[in-house]
N, C-alpha and C positions, 0 to 999 in steps of 0.2 A: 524288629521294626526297622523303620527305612532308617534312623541314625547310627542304627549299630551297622547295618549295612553301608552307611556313609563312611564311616570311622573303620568298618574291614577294609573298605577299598584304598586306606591310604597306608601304604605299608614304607616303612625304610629306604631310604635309597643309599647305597654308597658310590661315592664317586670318588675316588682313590683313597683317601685319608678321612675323607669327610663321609659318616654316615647321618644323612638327614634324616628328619624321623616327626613324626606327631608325636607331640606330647603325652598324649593320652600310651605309648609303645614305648617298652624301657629295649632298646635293642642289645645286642650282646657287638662288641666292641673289642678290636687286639689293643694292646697297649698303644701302638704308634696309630690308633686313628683318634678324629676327634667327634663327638656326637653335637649335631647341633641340631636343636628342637624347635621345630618351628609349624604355627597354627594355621593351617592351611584354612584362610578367609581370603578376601577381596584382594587384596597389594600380591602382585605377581611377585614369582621368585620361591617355589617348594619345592626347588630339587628338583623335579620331575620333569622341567623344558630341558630343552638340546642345549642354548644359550647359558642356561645356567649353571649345565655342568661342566661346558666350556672354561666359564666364568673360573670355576673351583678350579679347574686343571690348571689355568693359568696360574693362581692364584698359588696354587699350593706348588708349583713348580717354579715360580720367581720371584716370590715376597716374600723377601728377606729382613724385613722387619721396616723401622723409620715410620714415615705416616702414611698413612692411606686414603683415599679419600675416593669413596662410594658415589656416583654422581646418578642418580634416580636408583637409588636404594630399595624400593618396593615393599617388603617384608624386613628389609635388611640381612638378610642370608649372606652377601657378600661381604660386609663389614663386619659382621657375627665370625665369617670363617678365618677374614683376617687377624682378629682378634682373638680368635682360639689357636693359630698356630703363635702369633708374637703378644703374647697380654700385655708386654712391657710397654710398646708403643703403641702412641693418640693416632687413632683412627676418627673419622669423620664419614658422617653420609646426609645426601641433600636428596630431596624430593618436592617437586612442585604442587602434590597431593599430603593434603596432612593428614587424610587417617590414615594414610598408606604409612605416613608417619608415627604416626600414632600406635599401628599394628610393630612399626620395626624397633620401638623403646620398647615394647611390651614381650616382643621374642626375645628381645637383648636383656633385660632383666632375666628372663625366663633362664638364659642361658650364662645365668652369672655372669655377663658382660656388661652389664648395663650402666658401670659407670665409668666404662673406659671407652664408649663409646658417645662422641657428641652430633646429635643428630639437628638440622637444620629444615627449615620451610623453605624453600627455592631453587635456583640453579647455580650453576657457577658463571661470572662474570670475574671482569676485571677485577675486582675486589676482593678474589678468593685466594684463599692461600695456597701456595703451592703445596706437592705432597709428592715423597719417591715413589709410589706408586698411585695411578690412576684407574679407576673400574669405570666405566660407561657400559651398561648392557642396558641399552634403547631401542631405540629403532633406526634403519636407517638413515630416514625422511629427519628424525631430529637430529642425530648425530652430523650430520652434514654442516650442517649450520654451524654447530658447535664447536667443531672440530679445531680451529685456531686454538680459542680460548683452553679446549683440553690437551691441546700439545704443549701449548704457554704455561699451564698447570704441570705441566708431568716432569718430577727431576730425575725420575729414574725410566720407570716403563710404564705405558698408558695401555688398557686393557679395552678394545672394543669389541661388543657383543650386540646381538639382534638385529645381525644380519643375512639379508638371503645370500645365498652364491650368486641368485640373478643380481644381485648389486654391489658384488666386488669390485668389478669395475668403475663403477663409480666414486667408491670410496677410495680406489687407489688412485683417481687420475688426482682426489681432492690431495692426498696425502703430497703426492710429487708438484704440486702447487707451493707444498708449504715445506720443501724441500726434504722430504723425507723418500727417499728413492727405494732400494731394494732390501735395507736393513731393519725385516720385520716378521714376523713368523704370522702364517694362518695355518688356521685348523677348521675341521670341521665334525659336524654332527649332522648327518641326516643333510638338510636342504639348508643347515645354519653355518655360520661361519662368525669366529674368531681371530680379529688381530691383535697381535702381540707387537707393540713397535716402540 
């Protein structure tokens, strides 16, 4: 029937350490990876975008533990994976959509994270706490705007995602606005791009 055929089509993804996976699929896993499970419904963020796995590459390549802080969290995959590599340290994620919120406590319980992780209704403003690492995987057109406030956030490295290539340039002339010049890594996926800064 067309559900099981929904439910074949959603198979594992790994992306370095992290294998994503439906709930419903026990995947087989080496010891040095982490599985995180997560219900592919409505809140973006199942592993399967360009951005996302971006996201994890960075993630598992420079978060070295301290806080984290998730800024439109979706599913919460990102603050899931942060918290599967360091359980020790308070991770946080915000979203301006609360069932998207709602979906990202419900994959974090799922993934025995759920009460290391504190999830919020909003955005970040001057009133947010700082955190050594920053995650933004948005869009461009928000990120823009944003962008002060997530560098003023970031004590260690800020992670920005869901971006085209056609709008690198834009994001870098914002970056060297706000004095941040040539010391910052980008990556890519396909037509997406990642900066590390």
């Amino acid at each position: 029937d067309w559900l099981a055929e929904w439910k074949n089509s959603w198979q594992p993804v790994a992306v370095g350490r992290f294998v994503i996976s439906p709930p419903w699929t026990k995947p087989a896993v080496g010891p040095d990876q982490f599985t995180i499970f997560i219900e592919p419904g409505m809140a973006f963020g199942t592993g399967t975008h360009e951005t996302t796995r971006l996201c994890l590459q960075a993630i598992q390549k420079y978060y070295e533990g301290r806080s984290f802080l998730d800024v439109g969290t979706g599913t919460g995959i990102l603050a899931i994976a942060a918290s599967k590599i360091h359980p020790e340290f308070n991770v946080t994620g915000c979203d301006t959509d609360s069932m998207a919120l709602e979906i990202a406590r419900e994959n974090a319980v799922a993934n025995g994270v759920g009460d290391r992780i504190q999830f919020f209704v909003g955005s970040v403003d001057e009133s947010t706490a700082s955190a050594d690492m920053v995650c933004a995987n948005l869009t461009a057109d928000v990120i823009l705007p944003l962008l002060p406030t997530l560098v003023r956030l970031t004590c260690g490295r800020l992670i920005l995602s869901g971006i085209l290539d056609t709008q690198v340039e834009s994001i870098e002339a914002r970056l060297q606005e706000l004095g941040i010049t040539a010391d910052y890594e980008i990556t890519r996926d396909g037509e997406w791009v990642c900066f590390v800064v």
